[in-house]
Residue frames as a rotation matrix with the C-alpha (Angstrom) as fourth column:
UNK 1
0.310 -0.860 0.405 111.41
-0.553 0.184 0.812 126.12
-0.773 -0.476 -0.419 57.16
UNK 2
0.654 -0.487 -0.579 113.82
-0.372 0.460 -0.806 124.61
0.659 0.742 0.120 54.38
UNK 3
0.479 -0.730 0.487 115.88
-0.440 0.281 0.853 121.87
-0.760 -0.623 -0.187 55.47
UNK 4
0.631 -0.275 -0.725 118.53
-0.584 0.446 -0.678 120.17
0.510 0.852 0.121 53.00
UNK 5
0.524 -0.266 0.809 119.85
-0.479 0.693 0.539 116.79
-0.704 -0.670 0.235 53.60
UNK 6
-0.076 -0.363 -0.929 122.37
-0.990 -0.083 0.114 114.91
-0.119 0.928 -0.353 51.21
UNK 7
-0.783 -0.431 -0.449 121.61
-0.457 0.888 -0.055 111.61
0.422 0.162 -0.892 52.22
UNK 8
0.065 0.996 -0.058 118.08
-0.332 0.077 0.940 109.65
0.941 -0.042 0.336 52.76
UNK 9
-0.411 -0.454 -0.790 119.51
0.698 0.400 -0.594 108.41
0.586 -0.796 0.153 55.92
UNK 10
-0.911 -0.183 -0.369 119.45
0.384 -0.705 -0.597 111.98
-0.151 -0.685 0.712 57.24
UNK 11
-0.673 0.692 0.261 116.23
-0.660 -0.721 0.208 112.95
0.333 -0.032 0.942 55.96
UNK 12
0.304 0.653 -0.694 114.24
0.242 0.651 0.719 110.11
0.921 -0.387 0.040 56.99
UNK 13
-0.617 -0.542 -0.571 116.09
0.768 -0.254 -0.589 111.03
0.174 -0.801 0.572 60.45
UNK 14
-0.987 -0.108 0.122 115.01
0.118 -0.990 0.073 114.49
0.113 0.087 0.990 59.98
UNK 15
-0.241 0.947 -0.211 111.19
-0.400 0.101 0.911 113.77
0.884 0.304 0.354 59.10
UNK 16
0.036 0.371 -0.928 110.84
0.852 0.475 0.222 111.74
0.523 -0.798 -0.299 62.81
UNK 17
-0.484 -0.696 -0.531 111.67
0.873 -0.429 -0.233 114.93
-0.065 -0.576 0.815 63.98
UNK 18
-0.923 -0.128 -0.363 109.99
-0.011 -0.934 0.358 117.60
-0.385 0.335 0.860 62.07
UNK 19
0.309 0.807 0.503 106.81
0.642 0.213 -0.736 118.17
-0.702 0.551 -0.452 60.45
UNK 20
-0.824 -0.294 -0.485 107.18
-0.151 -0.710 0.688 119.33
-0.547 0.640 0.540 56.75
UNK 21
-0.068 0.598 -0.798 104.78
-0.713 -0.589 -0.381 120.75
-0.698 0.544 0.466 54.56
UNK 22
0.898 0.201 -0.393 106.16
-0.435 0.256 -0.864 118.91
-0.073 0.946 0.317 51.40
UNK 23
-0.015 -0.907 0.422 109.54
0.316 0.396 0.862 116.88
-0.949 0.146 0.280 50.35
UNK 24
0.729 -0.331 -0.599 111.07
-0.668 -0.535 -0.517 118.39
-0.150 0.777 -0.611 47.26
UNK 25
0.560 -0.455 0.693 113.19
0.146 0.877 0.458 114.56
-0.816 -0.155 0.557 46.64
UNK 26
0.108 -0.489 -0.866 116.28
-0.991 -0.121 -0.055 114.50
-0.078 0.864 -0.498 43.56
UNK 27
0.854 0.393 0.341 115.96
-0.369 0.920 -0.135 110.86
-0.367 -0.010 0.930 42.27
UNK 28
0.677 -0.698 -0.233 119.58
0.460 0.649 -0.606 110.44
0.574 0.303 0.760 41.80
UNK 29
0.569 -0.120 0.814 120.94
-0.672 -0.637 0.376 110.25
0.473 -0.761 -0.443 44.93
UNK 30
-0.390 -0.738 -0.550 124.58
-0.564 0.664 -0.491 108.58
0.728 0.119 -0.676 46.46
UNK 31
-0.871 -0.409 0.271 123.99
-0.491 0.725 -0.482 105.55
0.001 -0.553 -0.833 48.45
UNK 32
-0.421 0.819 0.390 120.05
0.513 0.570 -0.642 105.07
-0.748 -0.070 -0.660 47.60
UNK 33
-0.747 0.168 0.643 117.87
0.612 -0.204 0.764 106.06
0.260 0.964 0.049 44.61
UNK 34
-0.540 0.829 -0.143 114.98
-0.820 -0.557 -0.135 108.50
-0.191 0.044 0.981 44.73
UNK 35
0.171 0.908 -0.383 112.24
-0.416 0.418 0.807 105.65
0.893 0.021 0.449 43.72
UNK 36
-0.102 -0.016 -0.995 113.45
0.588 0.805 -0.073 103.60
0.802 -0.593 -0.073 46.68
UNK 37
-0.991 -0.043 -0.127 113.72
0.127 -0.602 -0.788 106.81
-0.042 -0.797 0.602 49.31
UNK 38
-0.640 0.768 0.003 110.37
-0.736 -0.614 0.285 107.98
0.221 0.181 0.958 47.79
UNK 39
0.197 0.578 -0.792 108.80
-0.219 0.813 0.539 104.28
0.956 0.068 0.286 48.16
UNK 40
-0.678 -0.365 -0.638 110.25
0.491 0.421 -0.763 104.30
0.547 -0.831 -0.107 52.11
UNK 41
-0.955 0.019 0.297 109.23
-0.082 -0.976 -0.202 107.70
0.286 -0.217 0.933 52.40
UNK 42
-0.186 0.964 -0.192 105.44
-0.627 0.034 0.778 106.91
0.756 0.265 0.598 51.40
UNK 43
-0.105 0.031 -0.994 105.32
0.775 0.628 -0.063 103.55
0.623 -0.777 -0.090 53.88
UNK 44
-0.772 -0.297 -0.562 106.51
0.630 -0.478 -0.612 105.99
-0.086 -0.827 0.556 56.86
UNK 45
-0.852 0.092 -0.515 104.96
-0.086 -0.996 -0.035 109.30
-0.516 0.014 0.856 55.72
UNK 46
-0.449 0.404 0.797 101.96
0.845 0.481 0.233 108.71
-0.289 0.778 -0.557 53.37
UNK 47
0.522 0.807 -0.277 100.29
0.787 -0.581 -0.207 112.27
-0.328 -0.110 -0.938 53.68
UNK 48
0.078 -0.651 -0.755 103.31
-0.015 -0.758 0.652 114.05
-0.997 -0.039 -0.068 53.28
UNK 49
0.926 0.210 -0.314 103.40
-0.208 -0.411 -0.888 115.64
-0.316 0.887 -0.337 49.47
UNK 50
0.098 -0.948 0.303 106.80
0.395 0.316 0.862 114.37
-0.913 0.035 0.406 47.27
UNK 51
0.874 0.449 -0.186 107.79
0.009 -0.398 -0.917 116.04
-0.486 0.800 -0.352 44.87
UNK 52
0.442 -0.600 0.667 110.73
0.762 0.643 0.074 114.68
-0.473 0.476 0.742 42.15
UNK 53
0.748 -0.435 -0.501 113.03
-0.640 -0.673 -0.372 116.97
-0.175 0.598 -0.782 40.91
UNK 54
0.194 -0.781 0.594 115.73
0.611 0.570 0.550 115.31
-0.768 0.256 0.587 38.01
UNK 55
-0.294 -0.658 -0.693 118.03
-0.507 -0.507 0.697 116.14
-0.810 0.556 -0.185 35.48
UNK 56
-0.998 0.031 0.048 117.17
0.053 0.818 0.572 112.74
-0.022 0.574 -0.818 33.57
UNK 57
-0.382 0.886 -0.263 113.86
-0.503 -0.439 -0.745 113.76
-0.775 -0.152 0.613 32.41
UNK 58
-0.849 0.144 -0.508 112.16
-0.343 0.581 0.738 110.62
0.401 0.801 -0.444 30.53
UNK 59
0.167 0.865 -0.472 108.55
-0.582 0.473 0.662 109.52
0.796 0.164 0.583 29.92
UNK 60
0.230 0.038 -0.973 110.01
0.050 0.997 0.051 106.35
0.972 -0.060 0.227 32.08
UNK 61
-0.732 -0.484 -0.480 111.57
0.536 0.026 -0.844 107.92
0.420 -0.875 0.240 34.87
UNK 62
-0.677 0.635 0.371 108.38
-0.734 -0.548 -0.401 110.44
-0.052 -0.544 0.837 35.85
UNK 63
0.449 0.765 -0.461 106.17
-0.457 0.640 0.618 106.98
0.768 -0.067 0.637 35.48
UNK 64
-0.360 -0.678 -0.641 108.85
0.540 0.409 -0.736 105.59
0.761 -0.611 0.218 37.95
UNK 65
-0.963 -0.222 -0.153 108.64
0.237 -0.424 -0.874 108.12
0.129 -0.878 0.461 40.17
UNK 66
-0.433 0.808 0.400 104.65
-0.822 -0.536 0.193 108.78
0.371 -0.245 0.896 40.31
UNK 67
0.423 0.558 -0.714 104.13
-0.203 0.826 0.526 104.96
0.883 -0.077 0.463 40.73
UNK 68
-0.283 -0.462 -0.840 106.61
0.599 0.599 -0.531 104.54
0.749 -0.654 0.107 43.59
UNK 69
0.418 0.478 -0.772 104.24
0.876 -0.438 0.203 107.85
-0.241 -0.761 -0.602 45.42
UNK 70
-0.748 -0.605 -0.273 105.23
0.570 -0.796 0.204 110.66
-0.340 -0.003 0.940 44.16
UNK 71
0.576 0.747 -0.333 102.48
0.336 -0.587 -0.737 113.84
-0.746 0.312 -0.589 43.70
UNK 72
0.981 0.121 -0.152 104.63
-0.064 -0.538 -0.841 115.69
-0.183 0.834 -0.520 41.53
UNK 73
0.188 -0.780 0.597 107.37
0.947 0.305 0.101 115.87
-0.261 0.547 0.796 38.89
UNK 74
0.839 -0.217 -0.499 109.76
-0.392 -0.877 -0.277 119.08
-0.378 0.428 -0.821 37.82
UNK 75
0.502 -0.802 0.324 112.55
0.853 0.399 -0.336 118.52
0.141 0.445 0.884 35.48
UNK 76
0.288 -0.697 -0.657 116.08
0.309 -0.581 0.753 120.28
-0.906 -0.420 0.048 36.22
UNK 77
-0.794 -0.519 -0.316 116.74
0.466 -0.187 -0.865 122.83
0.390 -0.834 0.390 35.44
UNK 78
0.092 0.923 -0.374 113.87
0.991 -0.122 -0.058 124.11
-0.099 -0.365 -0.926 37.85
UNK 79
-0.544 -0.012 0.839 112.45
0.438 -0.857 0.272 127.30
0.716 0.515 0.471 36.66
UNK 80
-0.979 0.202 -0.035 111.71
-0.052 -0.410 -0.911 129.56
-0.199 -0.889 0.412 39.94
UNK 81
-0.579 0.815 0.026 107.95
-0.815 -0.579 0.026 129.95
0.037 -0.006 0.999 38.58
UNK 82
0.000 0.255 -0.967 107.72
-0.177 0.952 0.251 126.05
0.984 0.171 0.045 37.96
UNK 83
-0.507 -0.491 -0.708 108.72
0.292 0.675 -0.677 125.64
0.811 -0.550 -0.199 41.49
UNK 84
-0.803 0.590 0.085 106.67
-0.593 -0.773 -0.227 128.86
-0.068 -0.232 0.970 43.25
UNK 85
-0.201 0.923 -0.328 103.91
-0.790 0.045 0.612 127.42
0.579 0.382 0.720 41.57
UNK 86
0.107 0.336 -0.936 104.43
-0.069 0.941 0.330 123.72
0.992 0.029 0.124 42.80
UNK 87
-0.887 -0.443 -0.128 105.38
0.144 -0.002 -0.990 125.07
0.438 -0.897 0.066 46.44
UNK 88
-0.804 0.565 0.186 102.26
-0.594 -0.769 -0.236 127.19
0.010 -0.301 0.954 46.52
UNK 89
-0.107 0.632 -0.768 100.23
-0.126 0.757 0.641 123.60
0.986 0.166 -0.001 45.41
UNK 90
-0.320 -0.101 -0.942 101.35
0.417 0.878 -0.236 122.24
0.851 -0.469 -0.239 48.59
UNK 91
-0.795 -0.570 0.208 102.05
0.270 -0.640 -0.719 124.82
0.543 -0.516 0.663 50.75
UNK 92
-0.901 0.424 -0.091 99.58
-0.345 -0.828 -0.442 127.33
-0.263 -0.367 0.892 50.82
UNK 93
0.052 0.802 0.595 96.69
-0.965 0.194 -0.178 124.70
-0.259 -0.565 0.784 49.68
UNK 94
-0.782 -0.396 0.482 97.45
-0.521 0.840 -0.155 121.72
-0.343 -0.372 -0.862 50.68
């Protein structure tokens, strides 16, 4: 199941609800940031896999985002085989 949410509000919503596999998180998002969703996320969720997908691909921002609990990092744009690959991490072995 793929759900898409535009606002951490709604996925943190969503997650009490659901059980997912993996989060697939963009770290520049309107009304909160990716490190801060991804640093609720972890509190709430800790088991659940996060994986960062940005445009703003610096050294500083994938140290950002693995320290605030992220497993993994893909820089936009996301190359189907980069992403395949990083579904199939979680996914299929977890």
């Amino acid at each position: 199941m793929l759900t898409v949410q535009k606002t951490v509000w709604r996925r943190l919503r969503w997650l009490a609800k659901k059980n997912y596999d993996f989060i697939l998180m963009d770290l520049k998002m309107p009304l909160m940031g990716g490190i801060e969703a991804i640093q609720k996320l972890k509190i709430r969720y800790p088991l659940i896999p996060i994986i960062a997908q940005t445009a703003y691909a610096t050294h500083e921002e994938k140290e950002k985002a693995m320290e605030a609990g992220c497993n993994d990092y893909l820089t936009k744009p996301i190359r189907k085989d980069e992403l395949f690959a990083m579904i199939e991490k979680y996914y299929v072995n977890p």
